[in-house]
DRENBA-317140 format. One record per residue (C-alpha): residue number from 1; x, y, z; residue in three letters. Coordinates in pm, 1 decimal, always signed. Layout:
BEGIN
REC   n       c1       c2       c3 res
REC NUM        X        Y        Z Ala
...
***
This chain:
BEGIN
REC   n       c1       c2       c3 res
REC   1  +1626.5   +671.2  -6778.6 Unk
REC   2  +1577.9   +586.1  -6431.4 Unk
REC   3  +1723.1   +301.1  -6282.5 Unk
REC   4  +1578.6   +116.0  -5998.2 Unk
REC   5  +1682.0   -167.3  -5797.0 Unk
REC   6  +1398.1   -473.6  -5848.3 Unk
REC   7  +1077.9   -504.5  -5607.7 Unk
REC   8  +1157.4   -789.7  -5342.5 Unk
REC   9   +887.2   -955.7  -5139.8 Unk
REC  10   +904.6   -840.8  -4779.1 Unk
REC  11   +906.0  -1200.7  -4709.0 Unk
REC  12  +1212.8  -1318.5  -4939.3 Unk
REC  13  +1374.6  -1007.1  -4696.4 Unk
REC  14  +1242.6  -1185.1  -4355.6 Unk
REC  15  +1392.0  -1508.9  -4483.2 Unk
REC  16  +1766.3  -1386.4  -4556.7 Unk
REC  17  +1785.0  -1198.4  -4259.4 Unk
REC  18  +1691.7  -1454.8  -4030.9 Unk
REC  19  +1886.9  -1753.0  -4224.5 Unk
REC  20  +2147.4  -1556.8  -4181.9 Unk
REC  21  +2106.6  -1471.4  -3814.5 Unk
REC  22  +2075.2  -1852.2  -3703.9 Unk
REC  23  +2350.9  -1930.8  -3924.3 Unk
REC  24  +2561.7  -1684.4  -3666.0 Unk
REC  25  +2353.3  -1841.1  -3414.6 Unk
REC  26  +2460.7  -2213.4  -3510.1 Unk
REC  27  +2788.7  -2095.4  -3602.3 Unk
REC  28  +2832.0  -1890.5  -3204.6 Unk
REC  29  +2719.9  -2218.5  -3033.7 Unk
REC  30  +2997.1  -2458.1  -3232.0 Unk
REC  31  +3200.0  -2214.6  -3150.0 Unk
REC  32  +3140.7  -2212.7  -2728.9 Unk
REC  33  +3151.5  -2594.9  -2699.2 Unk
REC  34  +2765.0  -2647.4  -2722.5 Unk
REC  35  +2701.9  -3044.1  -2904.7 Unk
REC  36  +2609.5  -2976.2  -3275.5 Unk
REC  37  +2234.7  -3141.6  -3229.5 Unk
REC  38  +2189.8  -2897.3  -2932.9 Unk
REC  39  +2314.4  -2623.9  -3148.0 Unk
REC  40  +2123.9  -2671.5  -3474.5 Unk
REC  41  +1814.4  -2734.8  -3263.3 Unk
REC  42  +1855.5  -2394.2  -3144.9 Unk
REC  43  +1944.3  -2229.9  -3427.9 Unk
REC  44  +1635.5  -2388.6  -3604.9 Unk
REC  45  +1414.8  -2230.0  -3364.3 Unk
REC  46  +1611.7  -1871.9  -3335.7 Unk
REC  47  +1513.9  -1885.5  -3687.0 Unk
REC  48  +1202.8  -1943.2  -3681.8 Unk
REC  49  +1100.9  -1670.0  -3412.1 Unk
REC  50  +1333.2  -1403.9  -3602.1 Unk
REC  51  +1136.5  -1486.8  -3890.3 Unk
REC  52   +807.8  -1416.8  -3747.3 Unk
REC  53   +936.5  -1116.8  -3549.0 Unk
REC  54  +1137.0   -979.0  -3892.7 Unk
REC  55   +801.7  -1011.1  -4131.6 Unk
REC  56   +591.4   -924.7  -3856.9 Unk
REC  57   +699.3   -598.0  -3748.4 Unk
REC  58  +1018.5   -519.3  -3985.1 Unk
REC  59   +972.7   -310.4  -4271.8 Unk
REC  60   +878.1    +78.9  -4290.3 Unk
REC  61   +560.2   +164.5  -4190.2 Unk
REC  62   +356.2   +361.8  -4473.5 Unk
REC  63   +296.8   +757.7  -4472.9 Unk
REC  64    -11.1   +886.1  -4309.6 Unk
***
């Protein structure tokens, strides 16, 4: 019997990776002084553009 680890949507992928990135994000601009509106402004957009760039162009690319 073969084991394999389950299927996950490239997008569930693109989401953890980048929630976790702005989290660091967030967490890196507390953590330099920056106000915590500023900071989770920034962090909300970091995410959203390492979203797009992650499920965009992340991922292997198939055999030709």
């Amino acid at each position: 019997m073969h084991l394999r680890p389950p299927s996950i949507d490239p997008g569930i992928t693109s989401f953890i990776w980048a929630f976790l990135l702005a989290l660091f994000v967030w967490g890196g601009l507390l953590a330099i002084g920056v106000s915590q509106g500023t900071a989770l402004i920034s962090a909300l957009l970091a995410f959203g553009a390492m979203f797009l760039f992650i499920r965009l162009q992340g991922g292997d690319d198939p055999a030709r």
